[in-house]
N, C-alpha and C positions, 0 to 999 in steps of 0.2 A: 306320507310315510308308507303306506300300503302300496300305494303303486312303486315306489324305489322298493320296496319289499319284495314284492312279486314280482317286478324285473333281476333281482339281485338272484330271487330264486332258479328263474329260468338261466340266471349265464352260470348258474351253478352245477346246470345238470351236464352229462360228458357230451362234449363236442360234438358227436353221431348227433345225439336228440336235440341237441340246441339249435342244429341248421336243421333237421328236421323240422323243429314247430317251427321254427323262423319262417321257412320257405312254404309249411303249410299256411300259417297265417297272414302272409303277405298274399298269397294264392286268393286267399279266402277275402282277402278287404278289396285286392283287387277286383272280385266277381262282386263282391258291395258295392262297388264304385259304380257300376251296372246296372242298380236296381231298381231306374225307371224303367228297364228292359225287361231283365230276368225277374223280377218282384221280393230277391231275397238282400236284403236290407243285412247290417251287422246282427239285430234281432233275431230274425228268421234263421240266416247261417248258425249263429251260436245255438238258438234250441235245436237244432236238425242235427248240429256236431257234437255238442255235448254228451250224450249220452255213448258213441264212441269215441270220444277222447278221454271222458273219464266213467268209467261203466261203475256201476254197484251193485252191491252182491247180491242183494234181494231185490229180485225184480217183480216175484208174483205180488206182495202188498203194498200198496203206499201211502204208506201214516203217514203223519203230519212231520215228521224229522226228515222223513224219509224227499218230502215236498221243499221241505227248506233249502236242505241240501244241494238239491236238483236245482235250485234259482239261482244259490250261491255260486254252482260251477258254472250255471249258464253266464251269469255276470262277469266269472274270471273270464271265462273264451271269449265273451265278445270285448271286455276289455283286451285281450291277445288281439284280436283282430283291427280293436282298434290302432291298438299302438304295435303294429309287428316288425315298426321301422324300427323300433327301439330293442327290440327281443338281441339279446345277446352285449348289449351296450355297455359297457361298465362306464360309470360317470366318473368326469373331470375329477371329479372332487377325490374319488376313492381312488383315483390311479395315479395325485398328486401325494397320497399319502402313503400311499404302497411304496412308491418312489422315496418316499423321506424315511421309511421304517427301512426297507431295504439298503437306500444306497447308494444304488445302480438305476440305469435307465430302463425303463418299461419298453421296451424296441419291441418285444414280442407280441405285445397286448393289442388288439386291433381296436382302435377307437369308435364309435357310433357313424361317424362319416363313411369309414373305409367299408363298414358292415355294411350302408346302406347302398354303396355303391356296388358289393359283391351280390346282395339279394337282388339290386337292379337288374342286373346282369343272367342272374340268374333264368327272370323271370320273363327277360325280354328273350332268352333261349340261345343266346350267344353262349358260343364257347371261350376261355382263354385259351391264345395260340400256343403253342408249343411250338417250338424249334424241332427242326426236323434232325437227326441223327442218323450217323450211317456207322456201320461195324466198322470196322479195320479188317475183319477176316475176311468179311464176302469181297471187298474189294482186291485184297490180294489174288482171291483165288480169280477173278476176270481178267485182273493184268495177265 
């Protein structure tokens, strides 16, 4: 329930910052995936990010809420890194129901597959092509 929880949160935020942490945290499992090399493991990365991805407001002391706190996010980020395939995913299940409350077909809604396949891409540094386009005007004026 907590992790559908905190995945339902993250596809909740606006679009910008959903493939922002998406793409940060796929970044970040992939340099994991490394870490008989680099030596930073999901652990390492989450305490090192933590504190700028989610900052608080007292920094000069830190009591004991203050130390909870700081575990709790470290365990959300590396939880994100674990699972960043999934970041943005809405499940089968919610989008069969959205589907029956509404109506209509979900065509718009991107499923877990399609996400993973656009993060891949992403991070392999490939572009999608574009079709190339020509005015109508420049070409008049050369005839």
């Amino acid at each position: 329930d907590r992790i559908l929880a905190l995945l339902s949160v993250c596809a909740m935020l606006p679009t910008v910052h959903m493939n922002t942490l998406q793409y940060t945290m796929a970044f970040l499992a992939r340099l994991s995936s490394r870490s008989e090399v680099n030596k930073m493991d999901e652990n390492n990365l989450a305490l090192i990010m933590t504190p700028n991805l989610m900052p608080t407001p007292e920094k000069a002391c830190m009591d004991i809420n203050s130390e909870k706190l700081l575990k709790m996010q470290t365990e959300i980020v590396k939880f994100l890194i674990l699972n960043s395939h999934s970041i943005g995913a809405v499940p089968d299940s919610v989008l069969e129901r959205a589907a029956q409350l509404s109506g209509k077909d979900m065509e718009g809604v991107v499923s877990g597959d399609e996400l993973d396949k656009s993060a891949d891409s992403l991070l392999d540094g490939s572009k999608p092509k574009r079709k190339k386009r020509r005015s109508g005007s420049i070409q008049g004026i050369v005839n």
